[in-house]
C-alpha positions as a printed NumPy array, in Angstrom:
array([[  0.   ,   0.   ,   0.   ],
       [  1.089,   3.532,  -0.679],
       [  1.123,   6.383,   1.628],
       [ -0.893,   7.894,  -0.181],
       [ -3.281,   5.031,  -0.213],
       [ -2.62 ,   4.548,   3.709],
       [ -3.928,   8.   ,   4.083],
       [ -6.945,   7.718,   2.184],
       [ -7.884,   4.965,   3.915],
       [ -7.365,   6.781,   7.788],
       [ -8.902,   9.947,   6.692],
       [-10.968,  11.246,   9.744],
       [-14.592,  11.454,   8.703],
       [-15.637,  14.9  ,   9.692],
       [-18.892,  16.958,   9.812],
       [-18.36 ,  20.141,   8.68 ],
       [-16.066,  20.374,   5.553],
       [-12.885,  21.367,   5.095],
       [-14.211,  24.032,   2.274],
       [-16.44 ,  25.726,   4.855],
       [-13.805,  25.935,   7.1  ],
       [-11.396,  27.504,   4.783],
       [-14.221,  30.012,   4.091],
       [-14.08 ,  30.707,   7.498],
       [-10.398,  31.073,   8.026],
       [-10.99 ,  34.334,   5.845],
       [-13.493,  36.   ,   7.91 ],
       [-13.063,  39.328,   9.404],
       [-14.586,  38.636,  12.527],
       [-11.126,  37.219,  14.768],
       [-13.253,  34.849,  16.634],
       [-14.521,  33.439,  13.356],
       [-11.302,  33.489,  12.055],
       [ -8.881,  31.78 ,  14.542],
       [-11.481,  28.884,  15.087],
       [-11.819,  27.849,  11.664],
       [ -8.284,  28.289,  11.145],
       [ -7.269,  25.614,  14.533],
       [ -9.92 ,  23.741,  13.014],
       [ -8.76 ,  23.036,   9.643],
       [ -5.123,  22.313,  11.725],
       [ -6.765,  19.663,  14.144],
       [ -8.103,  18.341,  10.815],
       [ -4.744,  17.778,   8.994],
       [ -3.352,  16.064,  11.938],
       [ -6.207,  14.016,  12.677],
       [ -5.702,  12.641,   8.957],
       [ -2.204,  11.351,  10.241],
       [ -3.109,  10.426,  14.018],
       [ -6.284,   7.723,  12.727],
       [ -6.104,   4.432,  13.935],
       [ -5.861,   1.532,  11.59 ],
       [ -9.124,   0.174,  13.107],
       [-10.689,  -3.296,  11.798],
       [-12.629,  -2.554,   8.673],
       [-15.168,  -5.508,   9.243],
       [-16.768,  -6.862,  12.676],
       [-14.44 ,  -9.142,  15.16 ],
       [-15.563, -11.131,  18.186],
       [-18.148, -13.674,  18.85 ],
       [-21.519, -13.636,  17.784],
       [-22.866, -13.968,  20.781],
       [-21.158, -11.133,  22.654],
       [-24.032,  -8.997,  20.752],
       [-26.54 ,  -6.55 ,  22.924],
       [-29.684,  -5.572,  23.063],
       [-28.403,  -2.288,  24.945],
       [-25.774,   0.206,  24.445],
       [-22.331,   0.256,  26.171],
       [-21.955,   3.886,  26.273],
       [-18.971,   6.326,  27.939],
       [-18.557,   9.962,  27.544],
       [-14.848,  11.735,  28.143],
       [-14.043,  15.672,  28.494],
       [-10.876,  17.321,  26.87 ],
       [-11.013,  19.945,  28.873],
       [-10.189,  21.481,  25.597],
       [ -7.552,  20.025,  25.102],
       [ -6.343,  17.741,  22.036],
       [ -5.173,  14.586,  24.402],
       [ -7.96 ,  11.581,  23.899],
       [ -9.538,   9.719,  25.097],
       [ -9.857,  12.688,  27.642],
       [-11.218,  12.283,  31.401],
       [-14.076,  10.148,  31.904],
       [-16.967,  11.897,  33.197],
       [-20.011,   8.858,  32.549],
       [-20.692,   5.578,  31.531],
       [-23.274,   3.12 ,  30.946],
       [-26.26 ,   3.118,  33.491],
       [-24.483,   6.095,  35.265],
       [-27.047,   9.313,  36.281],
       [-26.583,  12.662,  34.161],
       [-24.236,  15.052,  34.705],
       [-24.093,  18.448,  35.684],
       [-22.455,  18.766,  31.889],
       [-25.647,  19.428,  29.011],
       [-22.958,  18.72 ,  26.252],
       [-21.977,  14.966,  28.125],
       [-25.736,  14.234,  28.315],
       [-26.671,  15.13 ,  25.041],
       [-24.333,  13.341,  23.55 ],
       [-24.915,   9.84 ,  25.586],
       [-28.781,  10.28 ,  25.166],
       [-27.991,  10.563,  21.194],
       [-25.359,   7.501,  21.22 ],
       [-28.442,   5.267,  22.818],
       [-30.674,   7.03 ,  20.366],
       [-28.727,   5.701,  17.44 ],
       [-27.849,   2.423,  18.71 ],
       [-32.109,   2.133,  19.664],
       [-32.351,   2.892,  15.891],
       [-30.219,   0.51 ,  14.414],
       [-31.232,  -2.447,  16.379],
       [-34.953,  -1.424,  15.527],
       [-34.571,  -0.412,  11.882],
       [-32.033,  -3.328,  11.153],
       [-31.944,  -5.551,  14.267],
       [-28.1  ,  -4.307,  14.346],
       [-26.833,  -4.451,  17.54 ],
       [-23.962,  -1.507,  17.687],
       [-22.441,  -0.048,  14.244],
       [-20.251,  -3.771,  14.196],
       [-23.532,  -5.913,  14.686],
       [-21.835,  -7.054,  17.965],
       [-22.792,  -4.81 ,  20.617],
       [-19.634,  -2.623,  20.011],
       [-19.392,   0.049,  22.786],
       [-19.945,   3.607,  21.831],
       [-17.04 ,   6.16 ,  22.878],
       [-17.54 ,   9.876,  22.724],
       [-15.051,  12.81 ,  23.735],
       [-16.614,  16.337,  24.088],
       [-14.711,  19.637,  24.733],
       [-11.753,  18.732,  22.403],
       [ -9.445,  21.363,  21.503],
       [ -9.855,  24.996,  21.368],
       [-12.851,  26.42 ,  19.938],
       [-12.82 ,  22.735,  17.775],
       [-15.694,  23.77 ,  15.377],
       [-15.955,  20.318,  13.804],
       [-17.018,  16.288,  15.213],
       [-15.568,  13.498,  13.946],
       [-14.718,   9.547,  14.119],
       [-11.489,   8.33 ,  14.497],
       [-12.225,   4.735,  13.52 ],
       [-13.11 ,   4.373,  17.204],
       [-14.991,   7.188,  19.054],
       [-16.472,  10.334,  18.329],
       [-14.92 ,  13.402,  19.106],
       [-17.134,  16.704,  19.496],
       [-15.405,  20.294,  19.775],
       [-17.543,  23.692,  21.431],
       [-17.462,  25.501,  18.116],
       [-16.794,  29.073,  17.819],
       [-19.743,  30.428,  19.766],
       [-20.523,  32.705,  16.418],
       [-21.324,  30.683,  13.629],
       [-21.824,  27.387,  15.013],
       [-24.498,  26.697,  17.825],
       [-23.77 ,  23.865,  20.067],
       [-22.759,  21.249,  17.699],
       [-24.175,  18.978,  21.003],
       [-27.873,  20.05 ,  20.369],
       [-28.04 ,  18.709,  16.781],
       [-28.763,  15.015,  16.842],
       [-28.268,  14.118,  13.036],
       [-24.402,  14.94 ,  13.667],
       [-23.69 ,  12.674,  16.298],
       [-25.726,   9.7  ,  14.205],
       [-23.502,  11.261,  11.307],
       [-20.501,  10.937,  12.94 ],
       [-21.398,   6.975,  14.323],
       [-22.493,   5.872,  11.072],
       [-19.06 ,   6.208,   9.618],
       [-18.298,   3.651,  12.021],
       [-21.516,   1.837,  10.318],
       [-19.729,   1.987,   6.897],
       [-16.403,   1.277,   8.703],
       [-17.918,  -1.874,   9.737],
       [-20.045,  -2.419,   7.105],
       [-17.954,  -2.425,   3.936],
       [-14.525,  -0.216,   5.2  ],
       [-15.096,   2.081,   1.891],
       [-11.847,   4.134,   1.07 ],
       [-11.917,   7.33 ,   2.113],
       [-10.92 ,   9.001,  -1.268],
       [-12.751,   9.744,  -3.881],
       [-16.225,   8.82 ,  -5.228],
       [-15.682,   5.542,  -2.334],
       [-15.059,   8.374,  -0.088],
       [-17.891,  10.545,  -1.125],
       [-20.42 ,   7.222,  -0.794],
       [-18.894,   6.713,   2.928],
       [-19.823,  10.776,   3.562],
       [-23.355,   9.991,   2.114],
       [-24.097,   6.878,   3.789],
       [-23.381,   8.69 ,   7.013],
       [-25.669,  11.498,   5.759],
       [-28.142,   8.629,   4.85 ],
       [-28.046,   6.884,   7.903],
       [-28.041,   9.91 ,  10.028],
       [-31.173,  11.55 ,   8.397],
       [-32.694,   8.065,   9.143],
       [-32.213,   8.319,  12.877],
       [-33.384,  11.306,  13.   ],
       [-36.818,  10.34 ,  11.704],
       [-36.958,   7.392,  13.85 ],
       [-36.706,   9.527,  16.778],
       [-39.063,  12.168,  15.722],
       [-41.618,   9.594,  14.532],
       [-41.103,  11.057,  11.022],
       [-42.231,  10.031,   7.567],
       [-40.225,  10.371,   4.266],
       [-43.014,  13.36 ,   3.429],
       [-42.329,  15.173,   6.96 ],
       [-38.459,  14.938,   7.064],
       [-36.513,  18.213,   6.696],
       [-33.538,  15.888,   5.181],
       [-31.684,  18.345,   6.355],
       [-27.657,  17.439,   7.893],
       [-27.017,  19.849,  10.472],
       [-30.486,  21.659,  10.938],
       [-30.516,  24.304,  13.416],
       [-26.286,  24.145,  13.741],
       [-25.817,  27.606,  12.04 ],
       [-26.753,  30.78 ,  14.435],
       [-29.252,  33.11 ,  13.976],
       [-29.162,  35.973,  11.403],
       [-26.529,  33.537,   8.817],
       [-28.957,  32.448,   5.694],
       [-28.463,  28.286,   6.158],
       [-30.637,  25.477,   7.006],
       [-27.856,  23.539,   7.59 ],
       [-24.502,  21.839,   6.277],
       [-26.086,  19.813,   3.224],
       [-29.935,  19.197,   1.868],
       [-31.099,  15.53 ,   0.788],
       [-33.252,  16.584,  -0.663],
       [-32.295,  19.845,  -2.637],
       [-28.595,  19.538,  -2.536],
       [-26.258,  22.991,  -3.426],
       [-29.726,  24.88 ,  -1.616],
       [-28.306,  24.4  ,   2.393],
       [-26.749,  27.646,   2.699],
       [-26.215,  30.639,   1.152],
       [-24.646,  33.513,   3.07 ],
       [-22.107,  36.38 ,   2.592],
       [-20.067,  34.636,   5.546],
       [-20.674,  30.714,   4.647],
       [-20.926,  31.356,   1.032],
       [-22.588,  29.002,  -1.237],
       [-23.896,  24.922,  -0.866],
       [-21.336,  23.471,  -3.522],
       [-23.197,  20.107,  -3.471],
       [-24.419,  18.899,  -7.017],
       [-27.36 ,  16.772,  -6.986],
       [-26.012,  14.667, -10.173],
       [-23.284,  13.952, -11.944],
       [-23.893,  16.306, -14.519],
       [-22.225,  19.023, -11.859],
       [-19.922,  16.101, -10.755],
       [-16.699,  18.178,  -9.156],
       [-13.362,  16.851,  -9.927],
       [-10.775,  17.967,  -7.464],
       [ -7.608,  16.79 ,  -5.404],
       [ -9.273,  18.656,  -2.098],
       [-11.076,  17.158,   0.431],
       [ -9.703,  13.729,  -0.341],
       [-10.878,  14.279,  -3.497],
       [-14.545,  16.162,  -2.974],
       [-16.135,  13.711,  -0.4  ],
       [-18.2  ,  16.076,   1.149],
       [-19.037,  17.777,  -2.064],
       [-19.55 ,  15.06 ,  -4.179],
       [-21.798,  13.098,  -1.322],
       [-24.668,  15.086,  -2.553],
       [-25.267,  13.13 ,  -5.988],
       [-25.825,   9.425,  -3.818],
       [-28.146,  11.258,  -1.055],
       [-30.292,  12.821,  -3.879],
       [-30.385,   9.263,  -5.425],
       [-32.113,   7.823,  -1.885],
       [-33.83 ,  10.962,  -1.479],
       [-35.702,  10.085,  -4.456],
       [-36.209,   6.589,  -3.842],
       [-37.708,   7.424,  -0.428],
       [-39.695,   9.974,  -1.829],
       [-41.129,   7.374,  -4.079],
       [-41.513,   5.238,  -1.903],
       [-43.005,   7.326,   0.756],
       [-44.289,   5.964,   4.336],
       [-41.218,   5.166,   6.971],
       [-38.094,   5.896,   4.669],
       [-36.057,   3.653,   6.759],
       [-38.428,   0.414,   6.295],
       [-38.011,  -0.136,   2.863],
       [-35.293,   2.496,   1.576],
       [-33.224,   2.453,   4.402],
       [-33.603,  -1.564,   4.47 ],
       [-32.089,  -1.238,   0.34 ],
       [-29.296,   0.595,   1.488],
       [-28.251,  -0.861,   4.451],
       [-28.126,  -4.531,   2.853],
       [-26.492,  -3.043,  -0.212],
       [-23.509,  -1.766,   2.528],
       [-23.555,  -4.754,   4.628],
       [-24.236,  -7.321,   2.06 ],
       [-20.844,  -7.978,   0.97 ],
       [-20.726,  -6.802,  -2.348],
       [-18.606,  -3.558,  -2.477],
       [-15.185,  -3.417,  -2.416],
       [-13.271,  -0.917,  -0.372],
       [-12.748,   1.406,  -3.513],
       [-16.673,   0.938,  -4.861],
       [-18.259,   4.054,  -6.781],
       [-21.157,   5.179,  -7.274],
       [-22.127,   2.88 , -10.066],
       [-20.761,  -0.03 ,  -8.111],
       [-22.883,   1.115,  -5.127],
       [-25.909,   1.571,  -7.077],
       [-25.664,  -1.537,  -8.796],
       [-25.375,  -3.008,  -5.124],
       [-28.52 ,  -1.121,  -4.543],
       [-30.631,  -2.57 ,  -7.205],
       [-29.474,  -6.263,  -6.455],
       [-30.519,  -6.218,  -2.946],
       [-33.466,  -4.524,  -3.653],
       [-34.003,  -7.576,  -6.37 ],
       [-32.847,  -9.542,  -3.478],
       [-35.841,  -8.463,  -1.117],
       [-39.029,  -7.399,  -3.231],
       [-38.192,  -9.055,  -6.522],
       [-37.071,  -7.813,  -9.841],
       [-40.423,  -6.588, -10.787],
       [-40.915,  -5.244,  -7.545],
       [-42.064,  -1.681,  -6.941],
       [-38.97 ,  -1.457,  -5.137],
       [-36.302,  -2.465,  -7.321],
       [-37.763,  -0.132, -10.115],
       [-37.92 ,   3.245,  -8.302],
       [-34.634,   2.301,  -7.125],
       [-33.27 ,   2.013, -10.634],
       [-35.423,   5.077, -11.858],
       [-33.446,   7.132,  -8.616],
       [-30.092,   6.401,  -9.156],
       [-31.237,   7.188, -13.399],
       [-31.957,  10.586, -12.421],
       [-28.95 ,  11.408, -10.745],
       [-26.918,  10.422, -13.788],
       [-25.86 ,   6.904, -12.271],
       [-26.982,   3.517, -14.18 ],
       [-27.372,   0.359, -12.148]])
């Protein structure tokens, strides 16, 4: 392997992208400025500091859960992890909002997965769930590691509480999904499918816990994370990708929504959180289609097409969607309601099955 190649594959998976940040690190406001700019550093050294953690589940089968194993650590803003442990499993809340929010939303997603999928953890094995809060500081950015989250306290200006949103901690575990699932590079269009899935996934626990249908979702990553008076519904739009944001300060949502605005580009491990927006429109429109739960049926599609053993590390999107319309086949048939709007969604993004 090459070190290039070693480094696409630890790339930290990270909310908020590096070409927002960069935006940022231009602002006039100082605050604004020197948070995005110890951001984007954290960033480049977190690429270098991943683990080389198992791409596929290890342990017994029967070591799996019906509960979460949960602990939460402060940083103290620092930058040394795991940090000081402040609550585990079964312990009562803290005096810390930021702590409990994020152990409520670990048991959120873990409820999610083993109700959606009958998943128990993101390995299908009871994995624990690890979360650090108060790293670095002003860290406005979450990410995984290959092994825990890790949330920063933003800049207090353009960021809310990254905390208070729960689609970014379910964002941030279900790269530990695709970790487990299929270990998808991190580079790429493979790396752009790995940012999607999370943004997939993430949407998906969202509406579990709000008791939402496809119809009422905002399909919105990062809803409510941008403060008041800056023109963004969030980070990225499902549903309308390139429409999130639009603000003097932020600038503009580069997503495309397909691959007729494809981007080509050696940044961002080349455009994984730009590129992400094609394969979300493509299950945005199959949910919409479908309509009802979006996890039941949609979400069922795309998690067996990730866990089913059929993509390699480096897949694309064609390889994914192709993945998508055999387990769909797989399930409802290949006449199936199912397998066709799932070939007619991935069609109009510009992808063929």
């Amino acid at each position: 392997m090459t070190e290039l190649d070693s480094a696409h594959r630890r790339a930290c998976c990270r909310i908020v992208p590096p070409h927002l940040l960069e935006r940022l690190a231009l602002a006039q406001d100082e605050t604004v400025r020197e948070a995005a700019r110890q951001s984007l550093t954290l960033d480049h050294l977190h690429r270098r500091r991943r683990s080389s953690a198992p791409r596929t589940a290890v342990g017994p089968a029967d070591t799996a859960l019906d509960r979460p194993l949960r602990s939460v650590a402060d940083a103290e803003c620092g930058e040394r992890l795991p940090g000081r442990a402040v609550r585990a499993e079964g312990a009562r809340p803290t005096s810390d909002p930021q702590v409990n929010r994020v152990y409520d939303a670990m048991g959120r997603t873990f409820d999610f997965l083993r109700t959606a999928f009958r998943r128990s953890s993101l390995d299908g094995q009871g994995l624990p769930l690890d979360a650090t809060v108060h790293y670095g500081p002003h860290y406005a950015n979450a990410f995984w590691n290959g092994e825990r989250l890790v949330i920063g306290d933003g800049d207090g200006v353009v960021f809310r509480d990254l905390t208070a949103c729960p689609e970014l901690i379910a964002h941030e575990l279900a790269h530990g999904l695709v970790q487990f699932g299929a270990g998808l590079e991190y580079h790429g269009q493979s790396g752009a499918l790995a940012e999607s899935l999370a943004d997939v996934f993430a949407s998906l626990a969202k509406q579990h816990q709000l008791g939402q249908t496809a119809e009422q979702a905002d399909w919105l990553i990062g809803s409510g994370l941008f403060a008041d008076g800056l023109h963004g519904a969030g980070l990225r739009s499902l549903r309308e990708p390139g429409t999130a944001y639009d603000d003097p300060l932020l600038g503009r949502d580069p997503q495309p929504a397909t691959m007729e605005g494809f981007v080509r580009t050696t940044d961002d491990d080349g455009g994984v959180h730009v590129n992400s927006g094609i394969p979300n429109h493509a299950f945005f429109l199959l949910a919409d289609a479908l309509g009802g739960d979006a996890a039941e049926r949609a979400g069922r599609i795309w998690y067996e097409a990730l866990t089913g053993g059929r993509l390699a590390a480096g897949a694309g999107f064609a390889e994914f969607a192709a993945a998508t319309a055999a387990a769909a086949r797989d399930r409802y048939g290949p006449g199936g309601e199912e397998t066709e709007a799932v070939v007619k969604a991935w069609g109009q993004v510009g992808v063929t099955c």
